[in-house]
C-alpha positions in Angstrom: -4.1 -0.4 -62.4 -0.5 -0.4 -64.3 2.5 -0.8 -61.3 3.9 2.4 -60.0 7.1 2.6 -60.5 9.0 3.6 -56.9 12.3 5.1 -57.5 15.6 6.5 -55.6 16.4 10.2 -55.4 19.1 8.7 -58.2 17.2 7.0 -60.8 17.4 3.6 -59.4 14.3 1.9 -59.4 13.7 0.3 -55.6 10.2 -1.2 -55.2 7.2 -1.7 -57.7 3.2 -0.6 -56.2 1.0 -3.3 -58.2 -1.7 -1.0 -56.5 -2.9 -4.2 -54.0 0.9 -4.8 -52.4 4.0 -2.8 -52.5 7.2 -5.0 -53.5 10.7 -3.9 -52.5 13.8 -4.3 -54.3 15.7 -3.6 -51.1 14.2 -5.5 -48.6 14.4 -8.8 -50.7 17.5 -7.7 -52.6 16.7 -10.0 -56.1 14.0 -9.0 -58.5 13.1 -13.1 -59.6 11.1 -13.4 -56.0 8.5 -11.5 -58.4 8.6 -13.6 -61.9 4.9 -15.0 -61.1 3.2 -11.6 -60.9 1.3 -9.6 -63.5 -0.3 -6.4 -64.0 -4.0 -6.5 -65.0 -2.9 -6.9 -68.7 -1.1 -10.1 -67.7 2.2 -8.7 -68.4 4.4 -9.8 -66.1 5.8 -7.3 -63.3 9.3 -7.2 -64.1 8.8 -7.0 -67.8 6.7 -3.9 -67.3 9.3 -2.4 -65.4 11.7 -3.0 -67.7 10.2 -1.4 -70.3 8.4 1.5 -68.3 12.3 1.8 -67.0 13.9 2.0 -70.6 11.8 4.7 -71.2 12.4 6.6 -67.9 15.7 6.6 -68.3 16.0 7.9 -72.5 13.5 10.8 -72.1 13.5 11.7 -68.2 10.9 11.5 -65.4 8.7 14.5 -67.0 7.8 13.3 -70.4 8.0 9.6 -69.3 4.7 11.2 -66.9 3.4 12.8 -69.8 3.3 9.3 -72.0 1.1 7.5 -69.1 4.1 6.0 -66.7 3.6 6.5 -63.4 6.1 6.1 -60.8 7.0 7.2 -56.8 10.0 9.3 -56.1 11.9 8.2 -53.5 13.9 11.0 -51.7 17.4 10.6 -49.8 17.6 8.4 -47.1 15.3 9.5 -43.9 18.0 7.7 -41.6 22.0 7.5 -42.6 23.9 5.5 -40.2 27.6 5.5 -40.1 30.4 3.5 -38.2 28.0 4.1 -34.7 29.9 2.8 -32.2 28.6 3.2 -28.1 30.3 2.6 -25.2 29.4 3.9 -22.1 31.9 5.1 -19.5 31.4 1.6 -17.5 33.4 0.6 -20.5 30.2 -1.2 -21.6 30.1 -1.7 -25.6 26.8 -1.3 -26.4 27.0 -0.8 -30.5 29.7 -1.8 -32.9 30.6 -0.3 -36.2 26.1 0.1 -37.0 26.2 1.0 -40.8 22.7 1.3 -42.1 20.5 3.6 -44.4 16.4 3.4 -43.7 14.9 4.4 -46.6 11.6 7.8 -46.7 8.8 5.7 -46.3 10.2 2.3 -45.1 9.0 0.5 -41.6 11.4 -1.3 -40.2 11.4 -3.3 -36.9 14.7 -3.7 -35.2 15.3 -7.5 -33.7 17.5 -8.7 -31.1 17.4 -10.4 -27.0 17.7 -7.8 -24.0 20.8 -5.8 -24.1 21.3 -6.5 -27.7 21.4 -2.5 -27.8 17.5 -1.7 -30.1 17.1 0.5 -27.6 20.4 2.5 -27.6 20.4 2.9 -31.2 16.8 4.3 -31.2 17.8 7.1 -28.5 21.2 7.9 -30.5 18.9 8.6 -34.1 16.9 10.7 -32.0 19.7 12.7 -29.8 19.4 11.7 -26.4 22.3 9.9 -26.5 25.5 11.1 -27.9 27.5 8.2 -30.1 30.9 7.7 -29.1 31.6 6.8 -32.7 30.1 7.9 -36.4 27.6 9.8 -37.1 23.6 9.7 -37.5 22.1 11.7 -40.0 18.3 11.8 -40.1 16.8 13.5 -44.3 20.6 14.8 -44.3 20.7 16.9 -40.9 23.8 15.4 -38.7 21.6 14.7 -35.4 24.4 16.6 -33.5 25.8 18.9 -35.5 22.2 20.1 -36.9 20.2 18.9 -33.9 17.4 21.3 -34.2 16.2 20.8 -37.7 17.3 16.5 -37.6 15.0 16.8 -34.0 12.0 18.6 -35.8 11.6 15.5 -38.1 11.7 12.8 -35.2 8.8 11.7 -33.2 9.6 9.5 -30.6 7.2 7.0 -28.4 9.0 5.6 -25.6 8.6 2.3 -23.9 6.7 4.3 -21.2 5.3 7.5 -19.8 4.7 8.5 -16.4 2.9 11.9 -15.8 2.7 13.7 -12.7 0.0 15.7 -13.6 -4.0 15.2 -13.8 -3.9 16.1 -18.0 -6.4 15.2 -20.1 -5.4 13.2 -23.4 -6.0 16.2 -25.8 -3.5 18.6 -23.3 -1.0 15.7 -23.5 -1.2 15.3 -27.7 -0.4 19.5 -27.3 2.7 18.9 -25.5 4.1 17.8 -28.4 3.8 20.9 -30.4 6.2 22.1 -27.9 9.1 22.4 -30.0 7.0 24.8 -32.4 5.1 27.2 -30.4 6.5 30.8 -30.4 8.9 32.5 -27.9 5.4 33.5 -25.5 5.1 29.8 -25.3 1.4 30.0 -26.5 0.0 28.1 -29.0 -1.7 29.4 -32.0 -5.3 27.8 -34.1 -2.3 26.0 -36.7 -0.9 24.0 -33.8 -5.1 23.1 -32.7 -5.6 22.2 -35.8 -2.5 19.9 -35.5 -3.5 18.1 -32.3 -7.0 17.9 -33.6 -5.2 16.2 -36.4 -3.6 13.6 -34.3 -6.1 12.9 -32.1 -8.3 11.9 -35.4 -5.2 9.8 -36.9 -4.8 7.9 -33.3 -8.2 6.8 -33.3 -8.5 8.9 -29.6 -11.0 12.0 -30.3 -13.1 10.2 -28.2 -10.9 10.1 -25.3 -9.5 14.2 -25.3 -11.4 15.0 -22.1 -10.1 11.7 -20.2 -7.4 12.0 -17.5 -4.4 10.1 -19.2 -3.4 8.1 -16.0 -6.9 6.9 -16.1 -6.6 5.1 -19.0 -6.0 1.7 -20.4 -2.5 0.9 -21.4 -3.5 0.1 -25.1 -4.9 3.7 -24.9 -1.9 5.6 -23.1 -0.1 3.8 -25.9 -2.4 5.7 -29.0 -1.9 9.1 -26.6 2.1 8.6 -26.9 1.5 8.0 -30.7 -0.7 10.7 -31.0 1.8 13.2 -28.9 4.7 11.7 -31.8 2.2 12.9 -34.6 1.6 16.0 -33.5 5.1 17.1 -34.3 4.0 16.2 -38.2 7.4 14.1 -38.3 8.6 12.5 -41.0 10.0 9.7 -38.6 8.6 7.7 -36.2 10.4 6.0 -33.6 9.0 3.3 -31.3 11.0 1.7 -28.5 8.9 -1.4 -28.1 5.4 -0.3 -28.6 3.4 -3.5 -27.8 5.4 -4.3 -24.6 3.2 -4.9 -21.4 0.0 -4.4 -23.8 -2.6 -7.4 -24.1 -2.8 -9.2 -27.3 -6.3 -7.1 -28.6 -3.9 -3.6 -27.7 -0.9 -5.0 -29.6 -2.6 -5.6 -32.7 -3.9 -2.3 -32.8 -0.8 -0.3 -32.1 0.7 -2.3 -35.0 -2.2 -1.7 -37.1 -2.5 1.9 -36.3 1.5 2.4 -37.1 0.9 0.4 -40.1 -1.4 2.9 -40.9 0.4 5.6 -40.2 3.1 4.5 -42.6 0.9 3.7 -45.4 -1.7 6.4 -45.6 0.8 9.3 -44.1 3.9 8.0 -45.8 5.9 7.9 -41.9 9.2 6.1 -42.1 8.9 3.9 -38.9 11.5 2.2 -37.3 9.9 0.0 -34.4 12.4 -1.9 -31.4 10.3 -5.0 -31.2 10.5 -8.3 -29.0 7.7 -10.3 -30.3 9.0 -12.1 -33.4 5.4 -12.5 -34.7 4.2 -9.3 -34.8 7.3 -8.9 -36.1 7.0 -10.6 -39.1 3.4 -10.0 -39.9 3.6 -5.6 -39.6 7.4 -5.2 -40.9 8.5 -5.9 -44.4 12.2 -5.1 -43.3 13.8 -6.9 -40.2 17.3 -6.2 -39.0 18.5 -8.9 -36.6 20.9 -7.2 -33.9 23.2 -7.7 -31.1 25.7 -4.7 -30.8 26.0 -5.5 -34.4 24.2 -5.9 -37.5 23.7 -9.9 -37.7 21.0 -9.6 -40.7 19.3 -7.3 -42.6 16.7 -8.7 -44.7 12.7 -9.7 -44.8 11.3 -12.1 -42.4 11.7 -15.5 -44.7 15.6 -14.7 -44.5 15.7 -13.1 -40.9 13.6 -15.3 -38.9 15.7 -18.6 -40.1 15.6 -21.1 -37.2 19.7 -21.4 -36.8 20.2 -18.1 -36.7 17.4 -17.1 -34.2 18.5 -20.1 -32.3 22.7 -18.5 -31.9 21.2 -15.1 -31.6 18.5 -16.2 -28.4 19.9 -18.9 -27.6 17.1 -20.9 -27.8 15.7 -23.9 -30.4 12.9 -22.5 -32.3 10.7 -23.6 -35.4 9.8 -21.1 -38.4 6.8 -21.6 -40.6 3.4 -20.8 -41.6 0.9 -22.1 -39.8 -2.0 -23.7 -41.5 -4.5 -21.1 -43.1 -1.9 -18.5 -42.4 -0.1 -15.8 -44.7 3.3 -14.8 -42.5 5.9 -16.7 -40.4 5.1 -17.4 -37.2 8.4 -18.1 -34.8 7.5 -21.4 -32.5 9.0 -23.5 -29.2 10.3 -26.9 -30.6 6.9 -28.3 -29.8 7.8 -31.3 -27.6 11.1 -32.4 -28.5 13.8 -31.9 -25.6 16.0 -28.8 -25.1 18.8 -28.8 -27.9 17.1 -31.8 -29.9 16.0 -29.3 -32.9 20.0 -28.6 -33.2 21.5 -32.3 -33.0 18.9 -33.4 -35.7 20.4 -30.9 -37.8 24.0 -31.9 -36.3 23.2 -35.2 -38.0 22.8 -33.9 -41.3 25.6 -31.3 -41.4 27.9 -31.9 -39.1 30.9 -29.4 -38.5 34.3 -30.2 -39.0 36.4 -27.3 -38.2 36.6 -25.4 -35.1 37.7 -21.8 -35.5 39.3 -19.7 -32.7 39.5 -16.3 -33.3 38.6 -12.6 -32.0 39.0 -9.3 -32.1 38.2 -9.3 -35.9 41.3 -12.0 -36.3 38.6 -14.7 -38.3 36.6 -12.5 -40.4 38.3 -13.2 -43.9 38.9 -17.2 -42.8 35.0 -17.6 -41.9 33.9 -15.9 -44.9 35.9 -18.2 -46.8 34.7 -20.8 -45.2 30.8 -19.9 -45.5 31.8 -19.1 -49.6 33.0 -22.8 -49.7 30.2 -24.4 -48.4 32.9 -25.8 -45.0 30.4 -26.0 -42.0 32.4 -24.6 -38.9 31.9 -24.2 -34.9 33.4 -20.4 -34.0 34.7 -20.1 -30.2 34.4 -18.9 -27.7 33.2 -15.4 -28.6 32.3 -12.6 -26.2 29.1 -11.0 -27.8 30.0 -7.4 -29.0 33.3 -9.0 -30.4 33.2 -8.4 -34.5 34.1 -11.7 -34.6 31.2 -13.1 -33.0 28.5 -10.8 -35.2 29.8 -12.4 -38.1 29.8 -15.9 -36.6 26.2 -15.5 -35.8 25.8 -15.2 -39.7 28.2 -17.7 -41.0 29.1 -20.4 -38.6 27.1 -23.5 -37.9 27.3 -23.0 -34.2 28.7 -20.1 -31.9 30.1 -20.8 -28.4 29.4 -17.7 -26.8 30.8 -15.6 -23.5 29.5 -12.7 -21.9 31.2 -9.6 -22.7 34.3 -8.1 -21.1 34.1 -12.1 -18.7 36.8 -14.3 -19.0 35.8 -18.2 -20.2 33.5 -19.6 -17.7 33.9 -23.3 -16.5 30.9 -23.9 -18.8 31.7 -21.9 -21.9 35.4 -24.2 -21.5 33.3 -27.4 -21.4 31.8 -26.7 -24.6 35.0 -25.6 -26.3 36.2 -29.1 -24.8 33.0 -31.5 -25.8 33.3 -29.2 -29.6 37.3 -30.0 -29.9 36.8 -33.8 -29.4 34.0 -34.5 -32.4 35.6 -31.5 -34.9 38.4 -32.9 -37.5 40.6 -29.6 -37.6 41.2 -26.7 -35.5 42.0 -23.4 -36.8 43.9 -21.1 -34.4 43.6 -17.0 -35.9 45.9 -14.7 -34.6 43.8 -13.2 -32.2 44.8 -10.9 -29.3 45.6 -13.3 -26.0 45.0 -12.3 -22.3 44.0 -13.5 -19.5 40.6 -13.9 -20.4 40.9 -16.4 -23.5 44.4 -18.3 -21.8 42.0 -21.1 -21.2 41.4 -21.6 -24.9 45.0 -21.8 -25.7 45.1 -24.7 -22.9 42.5 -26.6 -24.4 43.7 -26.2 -28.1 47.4 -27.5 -26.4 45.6 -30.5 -25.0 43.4 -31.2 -27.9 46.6 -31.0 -29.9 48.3 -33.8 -27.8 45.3 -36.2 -28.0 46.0 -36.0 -31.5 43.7 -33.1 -33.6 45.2 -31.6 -36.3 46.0 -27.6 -35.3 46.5 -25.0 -38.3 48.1 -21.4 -37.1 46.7 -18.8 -39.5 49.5 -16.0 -39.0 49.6 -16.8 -35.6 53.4 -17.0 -35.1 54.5 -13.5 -36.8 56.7 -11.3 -35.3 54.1 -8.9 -33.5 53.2 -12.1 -31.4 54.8 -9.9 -28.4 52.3 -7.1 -29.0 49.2 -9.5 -29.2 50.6 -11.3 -26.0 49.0 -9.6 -22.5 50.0 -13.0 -20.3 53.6 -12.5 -19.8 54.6 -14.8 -22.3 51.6 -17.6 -20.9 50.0 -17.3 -24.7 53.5 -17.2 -26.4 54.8 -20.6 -24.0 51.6 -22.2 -25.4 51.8 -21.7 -29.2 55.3 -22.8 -28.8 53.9 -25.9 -27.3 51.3 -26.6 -30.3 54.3 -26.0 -32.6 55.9 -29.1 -30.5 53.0 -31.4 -30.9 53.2 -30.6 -34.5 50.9 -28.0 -34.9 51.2 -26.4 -39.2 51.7 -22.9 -39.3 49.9 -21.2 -42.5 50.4 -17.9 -44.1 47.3 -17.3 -45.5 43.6 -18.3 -45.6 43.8 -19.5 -49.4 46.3 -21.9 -48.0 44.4 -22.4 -45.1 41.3 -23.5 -47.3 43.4 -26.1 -49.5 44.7 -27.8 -46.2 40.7 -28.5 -44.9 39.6 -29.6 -48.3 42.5 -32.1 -47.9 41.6 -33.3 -44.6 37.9 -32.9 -45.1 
């Protein structure tokens, strides 16, 4: 079998069928992962593509058909987020700026620790709760503006479902051809066709004249699936679909939504907590905590220092012996924290960066681009700030959102400041909350650590100062004990290669 060709609703090819695996340009992001595969002529992939491409391109999809290439069209999008942002009227910030496009066809598990907000976004793509920010757009229907027709495409399986009732399994798949049935509220032989349908896809035929609060909860689990297909939708949405199930019940929920996606072409997008299941059922991972921290496939995802600032917890990534997929392990029997000061040892961090409130985005990105190892902190998670230090710094010191610095949190901003070289204050927004941090940047500066102020002393210090002049006494005092004052991060840059 010659590849098939998968291609956007533009042109653009995204993903290659070799007919035994499907290869996507978008999860990986760089065709050369493929140069070692060939078609059956022993051509290899790219090369194939290339030329089936060239000829896509000069005489158009139709005749390129007509002379033999094949190839998948790709439609728009299934899921188009922009700018989400959530917060609840607690003041909680539950998403931050969530840009992200899910392509028709795609499964795509969503990563992150409790609270990190997988379940939030899940119940804002499928309406039930309004953003406070952006907008979702599920095949091009705004999910608020055009709820009805964005709704008709969703199918949803929540983490749970409790049912009053004594109904069988094959009255529950019906209930979800609610949304279609006509204004009498009956049913007609299309829609038991349907559920029949379903009940054949989820692997539960078997089970239609069963009580559903009699069963297992790996089969309740198929039921709620089942109840999602029955409203034929073109996505699938799981809010952590293996959770409480035993380890035979998880595989086959996975392997039924697996499926599902291949064989009825479902977009799925899966909130998962299991890292291993993860990586062996979804091709495309997106690492989250109020904010996008990756979005790749599971070798650049499930990297052990980033799982280990995300969870804070040491783990080891690798393939097990006789194994295809990553498997996410404890640190064997090393002591807590060992993992991390091994790697310490080897690349140890010389700068400290203080920032917040999106203050060190263009400094840390610098950094990152020049190859500087860096600590970042303290950040409260949901800050900007802190997503992107999850993704470029060496270490995070992290606080709990909306807290001021805990005794703790200090005592690693103290142990960091006494081992870095540098400190780099960013003009950050100073309260109450982060006062201590300008304390223990003063006293570091006094024992004698070299202090840069990126724009930090400007004239709307006044407007970024919440203390009562506390924050403003206290930059005055670093300036005392010689503290540098730069303009910008260019400058910033030459003055740690200098030092470093």
């Amino acid at each position: 079998m010659r590849p098939v060709l998968m291609c956007d609703f533009d042109g653009t090819i995204v993903g290659v069928d070799t007919g035994t695996l499907i290869l996507s340009k978008f999860a990986v992001g760089d065709w050369r992962y493929y140069d070692k595969l060939y078609d059956r002529n022993g051509m290899p992939i790219e090369e194939v593509m290339r030329r089936q491409f060239s000829t896509v391109r000069r005489w158009g999809f139709g005749l390129a058909r007509g002379l033999g290439i094949r190839y998948r069209h790709l439609m728009q999008p299934t899921v188009s987020i922009r700018n989400l942002s959530k917060t609840y009227a607690t003041g909680f910030n539950a998403l931050k700026r969530i840009n992200l496009n899910i392509r028709a066809g795609e499964i795509f598990a969503l990563l992150g620790p409790n609270g990190a907000g997988k379940t939030t976004l899940i119940n804002i793509v499928c309406g039930i709760v309004t953003p406070s920010e952006g907008a979702v757009a599920v095949a091009g229907h705004d999910i608020i503006a055009d709820y009805r027709a964005a709704r008709s495409m969703i199918g949803l399986v929540p983490q749970e479902l409790h049912m009053p009732f004594a109904f069988t399994v094959e009255h529950m798949v019906s209930l979800g051809r609610t949304p279609f049935v006509n204004f009498l509220g009956t049913q007609g032989k299309h829609d038991a066709a349907i559920v029949q349908d379903a009940l054949q896809a989820a692997g539960i035929a078997s089970l239609a004249g069963r009580v559903f609060n009699q069963l297992s909860g790996g089969e309740r689990q198929r039921v709620m699936i089942a109840m999602a297909l029955a409203q034929q939708p073109r996505l699938l949405l799981l809010d952590e679909p293996t959770s409480h199930l035993d380890i035979k019940y998880q595989v086959e929920t996975l392997e039924l939504v697996q499926h599902l996606n291949r064989e009825r072409g479902v977009t799925v997008i899966a909130a998962m907590h299991d890292l291993n299941l993860a990586a062996r059922y979804f091709p495309r991972l997106l690492l989250f905590q109020r904010g996008i921290v990756a979005d790749a496939g599971p070798a650049e995802v499930l990297e052990p220092g980033l799982l280990s600032r995300v969870y804070g917890v040491n783990v080891q990534v690798g393939i097990l012996r006789g194994a295809e997929h990553l498997s996410v392990l404890p640190p064997s029997s090393e002591p807590a924290g060992a993992m991390e000061d091994e790697r310490q040892k080897h690349i140890r961090p010389f700068i400290h960066v203080m920032a917040g409130g999106g203050s060190g985005e263009l400094l840390m990105r610098a950094l990152a681009d020049a190859h500087i190892p860096f600590i970042a902190g303290a950040l409260n998670i949901g800050d900007s700030d802190h997503t992107l230090a999850l993704r470029l710094a060496d270490r995070v010191i992290t606080e709990q959102p909306y807290a001021p610095i805990s005794p703790t949190t200090l005592q690693q901003v103290h142990s960091s400041l006494t081992h870095v070289s540098l400190l780099i204050l960013c003009s950050m927004p100073i309260g109450p909350g982060n006062l201590a941090l300008l304390r223990e940047a003063a006293a570091a500066a006094q024992r004698g650590l070299p202090v840069l102020l990126l724009n930090t002393i400007s004239k709307d210090i006044a407007a970024r100062d919440y203390t009562g002049g506390d924050g403003l006494q206290l930059l005055e005092d670093l300036l005392q004990t010689g503290a540098i004052v730069v303009e910008s991060v260019g400058e910033a840059i030459e003055i740690v290669r200098r030092v470093l």
